[in-house]
N, C-alpha and C positions, 0 to 999 in steps of 0.2 A: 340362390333362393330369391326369389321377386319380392318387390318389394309389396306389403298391405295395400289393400285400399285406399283404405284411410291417410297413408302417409303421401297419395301422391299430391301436388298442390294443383290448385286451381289456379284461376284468372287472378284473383283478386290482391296474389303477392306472388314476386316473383320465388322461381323454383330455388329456392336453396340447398334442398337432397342430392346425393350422388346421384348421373346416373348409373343404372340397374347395370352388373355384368354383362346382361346378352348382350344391352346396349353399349355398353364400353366396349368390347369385342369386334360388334359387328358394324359398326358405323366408322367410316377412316375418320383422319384426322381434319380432309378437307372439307370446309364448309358447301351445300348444295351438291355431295354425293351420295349417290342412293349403294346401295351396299351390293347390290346385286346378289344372283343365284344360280345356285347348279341344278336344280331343281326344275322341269316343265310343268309338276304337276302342284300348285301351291296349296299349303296349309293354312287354313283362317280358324278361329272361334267361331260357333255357331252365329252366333250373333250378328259376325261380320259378313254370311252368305246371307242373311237375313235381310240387314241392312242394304248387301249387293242387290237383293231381289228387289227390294223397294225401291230404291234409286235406279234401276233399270227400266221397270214399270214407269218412275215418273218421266225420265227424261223420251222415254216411246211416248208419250202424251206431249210433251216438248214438241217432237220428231211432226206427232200429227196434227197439232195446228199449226206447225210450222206450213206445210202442205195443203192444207187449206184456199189459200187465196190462188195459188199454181194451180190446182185443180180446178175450179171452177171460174179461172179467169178469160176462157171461150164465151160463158156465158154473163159475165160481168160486164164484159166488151161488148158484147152482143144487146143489153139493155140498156147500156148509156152511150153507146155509138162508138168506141172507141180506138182510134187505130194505136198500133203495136207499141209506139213512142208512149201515148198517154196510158197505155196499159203496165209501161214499166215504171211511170211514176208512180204510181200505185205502189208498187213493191219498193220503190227509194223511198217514198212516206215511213212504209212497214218497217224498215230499215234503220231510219234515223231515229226510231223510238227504240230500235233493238240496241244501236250504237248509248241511247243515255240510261237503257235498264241495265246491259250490260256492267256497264265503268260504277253505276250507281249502287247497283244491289250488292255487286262484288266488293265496293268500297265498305256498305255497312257492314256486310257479313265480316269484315274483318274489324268493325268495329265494336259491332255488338259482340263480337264471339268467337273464337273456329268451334270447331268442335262440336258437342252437340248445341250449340245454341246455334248452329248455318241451319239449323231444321226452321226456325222462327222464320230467319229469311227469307227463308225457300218459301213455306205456306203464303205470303204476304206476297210474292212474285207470282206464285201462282192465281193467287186471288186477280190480278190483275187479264189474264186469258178471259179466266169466266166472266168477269166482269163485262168486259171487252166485247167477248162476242154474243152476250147474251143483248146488250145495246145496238149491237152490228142487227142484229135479226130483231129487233124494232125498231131501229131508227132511221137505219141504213135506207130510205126510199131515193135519196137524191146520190148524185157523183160527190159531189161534197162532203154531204156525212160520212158516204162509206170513205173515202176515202181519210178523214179524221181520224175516223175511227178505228183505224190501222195503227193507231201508235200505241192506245194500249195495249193491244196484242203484241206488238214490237216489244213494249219494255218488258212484257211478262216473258217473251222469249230471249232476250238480251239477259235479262236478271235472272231466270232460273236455272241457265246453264250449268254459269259457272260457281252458285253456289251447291249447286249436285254434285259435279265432281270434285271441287274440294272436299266433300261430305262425305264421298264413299271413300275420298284418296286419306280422309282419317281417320277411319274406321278398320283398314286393312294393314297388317305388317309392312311395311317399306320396302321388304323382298320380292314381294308383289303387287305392288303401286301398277307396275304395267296390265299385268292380268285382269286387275279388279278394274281399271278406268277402261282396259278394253270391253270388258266382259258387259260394264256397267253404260259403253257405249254399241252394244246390239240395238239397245232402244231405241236409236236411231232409224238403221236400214230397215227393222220391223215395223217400227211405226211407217218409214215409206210406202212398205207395201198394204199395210193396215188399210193409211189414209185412204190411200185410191180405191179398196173395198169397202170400207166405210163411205166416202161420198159417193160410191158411185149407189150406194143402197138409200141414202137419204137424197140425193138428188131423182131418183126413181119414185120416188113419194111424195115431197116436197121442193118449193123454191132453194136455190139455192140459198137462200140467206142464211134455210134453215140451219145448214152445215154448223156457221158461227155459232150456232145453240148449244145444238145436240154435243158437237164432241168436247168442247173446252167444259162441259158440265159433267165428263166423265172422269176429270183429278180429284173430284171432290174425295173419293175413299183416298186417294193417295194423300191427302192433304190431312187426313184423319189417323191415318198409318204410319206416318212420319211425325204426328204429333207425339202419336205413343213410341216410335221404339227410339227416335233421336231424344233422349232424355240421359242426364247425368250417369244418373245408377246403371243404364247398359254401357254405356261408352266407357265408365272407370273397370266393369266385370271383362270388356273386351280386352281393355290393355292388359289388365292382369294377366289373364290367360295366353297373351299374343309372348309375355314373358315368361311364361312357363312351357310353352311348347320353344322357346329358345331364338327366338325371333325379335327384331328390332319394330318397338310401338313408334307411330308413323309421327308423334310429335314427341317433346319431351313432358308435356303435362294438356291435362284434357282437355282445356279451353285456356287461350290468350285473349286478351283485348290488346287493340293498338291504342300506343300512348304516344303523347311527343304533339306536337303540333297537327295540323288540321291534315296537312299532306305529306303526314311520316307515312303510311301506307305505298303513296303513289311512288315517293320519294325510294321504298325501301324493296316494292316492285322494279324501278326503273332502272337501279342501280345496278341490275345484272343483265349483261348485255345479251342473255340467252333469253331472258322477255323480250327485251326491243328485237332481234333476230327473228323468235318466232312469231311475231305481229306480221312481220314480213311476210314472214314462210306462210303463213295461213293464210295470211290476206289471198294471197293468189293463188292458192288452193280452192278457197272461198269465191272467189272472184269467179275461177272456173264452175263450179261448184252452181251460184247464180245464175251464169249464164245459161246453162242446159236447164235445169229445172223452172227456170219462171215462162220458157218458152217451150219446152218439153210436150205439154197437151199440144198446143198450137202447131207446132211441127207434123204432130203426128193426125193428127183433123185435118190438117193441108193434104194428110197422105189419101183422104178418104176413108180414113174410119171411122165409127161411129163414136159419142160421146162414152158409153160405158167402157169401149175396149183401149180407144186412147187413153183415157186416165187411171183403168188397171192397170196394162202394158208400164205406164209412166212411172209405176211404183214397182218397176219386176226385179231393179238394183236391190231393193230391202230383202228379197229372199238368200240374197249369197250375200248381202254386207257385213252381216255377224262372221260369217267367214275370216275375214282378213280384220277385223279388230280384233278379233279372240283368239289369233294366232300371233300377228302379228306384236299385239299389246303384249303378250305373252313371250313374244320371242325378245323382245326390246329388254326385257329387264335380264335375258340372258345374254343375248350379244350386240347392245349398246341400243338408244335411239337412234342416234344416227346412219346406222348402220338399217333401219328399220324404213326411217324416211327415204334416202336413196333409193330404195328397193319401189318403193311405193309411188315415188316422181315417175319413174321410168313409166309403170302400171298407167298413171294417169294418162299422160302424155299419149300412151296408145290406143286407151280409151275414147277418149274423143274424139282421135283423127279416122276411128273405124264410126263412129255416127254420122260420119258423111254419107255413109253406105246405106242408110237404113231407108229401106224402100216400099216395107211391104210389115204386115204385122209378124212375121217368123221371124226376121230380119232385126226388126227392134227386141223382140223378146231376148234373142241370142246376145246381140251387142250390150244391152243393157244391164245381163246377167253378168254377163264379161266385166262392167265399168262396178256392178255393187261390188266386188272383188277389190273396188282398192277404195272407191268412195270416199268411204267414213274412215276407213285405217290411218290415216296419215295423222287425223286429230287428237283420239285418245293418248297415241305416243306422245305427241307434242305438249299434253295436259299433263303427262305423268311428266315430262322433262321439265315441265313449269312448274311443279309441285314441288319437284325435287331442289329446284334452285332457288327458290323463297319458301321455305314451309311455314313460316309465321305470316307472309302476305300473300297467299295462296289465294284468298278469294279477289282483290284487290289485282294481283296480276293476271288469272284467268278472266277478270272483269274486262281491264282493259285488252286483252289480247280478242275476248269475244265480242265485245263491245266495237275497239274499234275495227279489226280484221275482217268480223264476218260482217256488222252493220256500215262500216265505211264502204266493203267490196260490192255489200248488196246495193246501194245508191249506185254507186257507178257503174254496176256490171251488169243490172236492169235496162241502165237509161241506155249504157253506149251498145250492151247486147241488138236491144229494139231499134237501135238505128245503122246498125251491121244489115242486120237481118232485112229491116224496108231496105234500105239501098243498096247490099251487096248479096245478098241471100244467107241460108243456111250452112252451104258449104264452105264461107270466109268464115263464118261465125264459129264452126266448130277449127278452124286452123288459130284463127288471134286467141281462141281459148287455150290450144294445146301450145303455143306460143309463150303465152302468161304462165302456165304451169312449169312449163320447163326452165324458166328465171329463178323457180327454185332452189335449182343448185348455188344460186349465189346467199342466200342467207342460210342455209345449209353449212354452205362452207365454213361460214363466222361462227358459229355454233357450238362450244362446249360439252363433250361429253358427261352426260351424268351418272352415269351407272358404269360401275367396278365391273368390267367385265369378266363375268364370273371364267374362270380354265380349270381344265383339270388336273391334276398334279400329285406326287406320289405322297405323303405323308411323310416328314420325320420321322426317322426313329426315335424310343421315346429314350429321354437319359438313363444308365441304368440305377436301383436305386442306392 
């Protein structure tokens, strides 16, 4: 029998209750393992596809001002003069703002709250996009402004990642921690293909400035959405329920705060050597990741295409990247993470050294179809593996793993991309990428399993009585 409502504890003293049977059962004895499943098809609360719905919406809005500056950066270079090198500092600027929203917003989320108080977060990280780009598309006249003005949008992108997916990764059973961060990471490759049909219709009408307006003004209902359902009273009805259908709730009580000195968080992140491994692993995922995308239009405009079809084309990965997180994410909580990443290295790695080839607009469509197939896969795994391994500093380590991983890789893999590319062309540029990807198997290696690999097995017989 689950336990009441009323009797689970909050933040504000520690838990002193048993816990509940499912959770004695189904969680081992070692700290930072996720229980795993026999199961493909998972079981939630209404509540918690609900909440999945909402945090997948939000992070596609993530996904599409992410995409933003890559898209219309032909025509930003185009009105400030700028060759390739100074068009990638551009993106290092965007970058270092993502590297301090990231580390930042992750640290408070885990101070102010897990649980449903990463909703407050979150709105406050987002406020920062709109803010951002509604400044961009009035102030933005000179290379300096805009280029400042990149860092808001930076931190709003750095800081709302990773208190999303901690937000959905507590909201859902621990048996499927991979399914829901996959599922909740389609917003992603969708938003790709979004973005490039979205600017390529407002740039049809409008300066490009306008872009900075128009779309970072579209979270606003998300931000109004998350107000109402991240609240106390749903997140205590979830867990109850997550215990009555026989399943292990994804923490032990609804909200924690971190106590202890200023950098028990960082401290209590850093201490598992499966965060410090996957800062690695991502970075050079990430790394790869920037290189193709900030030059991605610009390759394909060298080909002789026109501006609408290159920067549709540049989003054709988002129609199959749901693909490989919602399978993948899904297969990880049955037959390991790591076992998910290998799979996934390999995908990259072929991916970009077939971009050499892309020559004509059939050519890119095909190939880039092929790369949204592993894209984003590799990340939601590594989220749900980091979730698994601190679940009291889950925002705090997805901080620093997105913070520093994707905003340290985008600095560097901007600036040295654009000077690959003036001096050695596009065909070295896609080898040092698929080079960088393949070093993966070394932080791979170091890497601890976290999920019980579920087998299947015959049952004891029962004693007689």
């Amino acid at each position: 029998m689950s336990r009441p409502e009323s009797s689970r504890p909050d933040s504000s003293s520690p838990s002193t209750s048993s816990p509940s049977p499912s959770a004695a059962r189904d969680v081992p004895p070692e700290a930072g393992v996720n229980p795993g499943t026999h199961r493909l098809v998972p079981r939630a609360p209404a509540i918690s596809w609900w909440m999945l719905l909402l945090t997948t919406t939000a992070i596609l809005m993530t996904s599409v001002d992410h995409q933003i500056l890559p898209a219309v950066l032909p025509q930003v270079s185009e009105q400030f003069g700028l060759t390739a090198q100074e068009a990638g500092l551009i993106n290092s600027v965007y970058f270092a703002g993502l590297v301090a929203g990231g580390i930042i917003f992750g640290y408070i989320s885990d101070r102010i709250g897990t649980g449903y108080r990463r909703s407050w977060t979150w709105n406050v990280a987002m406020l920062f996009a709109i803010i951002g780009g509604a400044l961009t598309f009035g102030l933005a006249g000179s290379f300096i402004a805009f280029l400042l003005l990149r860092i808001p949008m930076g931190v709003s992108r750095g800081g709302s990642e990773p208190v999303n997916v901690a937000m959905v990764a507590e909201w859902w059973p621990k048996e499927h921690r991979g399914f829901a961060v996959g599922v909740h990471h389609t917003g992603f490759p969708i938003g790709q293909f979004l973005a490039g049909a979205l600017i390529a219709i407002v740039l049809g009408s409008a300066h490009w400035s306008a872009a900075f307006l128009v779309i970072p003004m579209l979270g606003i209902p998300i931000i109004i959405g998350q107000a109402f359902l991240g609240r106390k009273k749903h997140q205590a009805t979830v867990y109850r329920k997550i215990e009555e259908m026989d399943l292990t709730p994804p923490l032990e009580e609804l909200s924690t705060r971190s106590d202890g000195s200023f950098w028990a968080p960082v401290k209590e992140a850093l201490r598992h050597k499966n965060v410090r491994w996957a800062v690695v692993l991502c970075f050079l995922f990430l790394w790869g990741e920037a290189g193709v995308v900030t030059f991605l239009t610009t390759q394909l405009r060298g080909l002789g295409m026109d501006v609408s079809d290159a920067i549709l084309v540049s989003g054709a990965s988002g129609l199959t990247g749901w693909i490989g997180q919602v399978v993948w994410g899904t297969l990880s909580d049955r037959l390991g993470r790591k076992f998910a990443i290998a799979f996934l290295i390999i995908g990259w790695v072929g991916s970009l050294l077939a971009m050499i080839f892309i020559h004509d607009l059939t050519t890119a469509w095909i190939i880039l179809l092929v790369w949204g197939l592993f894209r984003n896969a590799p990340f939601p795994v590594v989220y749900a593996l980091l979730v698994d391994s601190v679940p009291k500093a889950a925002g705090t380590a997805l901080g620093i793993m997105i913070g520093v991983a994707l905003g340290v890789s985008g600095i560097f893999a901007s600036a040295v991309s654009g000077i690959v590319i003036t001096q050695l062309g596009f065909t070295w540029h896609y080898l040092v990428l698929a080079a960088i990807c393949l070093v993966g198997f070394i932080p791979l290696a170091r890497i601890t399993e976290t999920v019980r690999v579920a087998r299947k097995h015959t049952p004891e017989p029962s004693a007689p009585a």
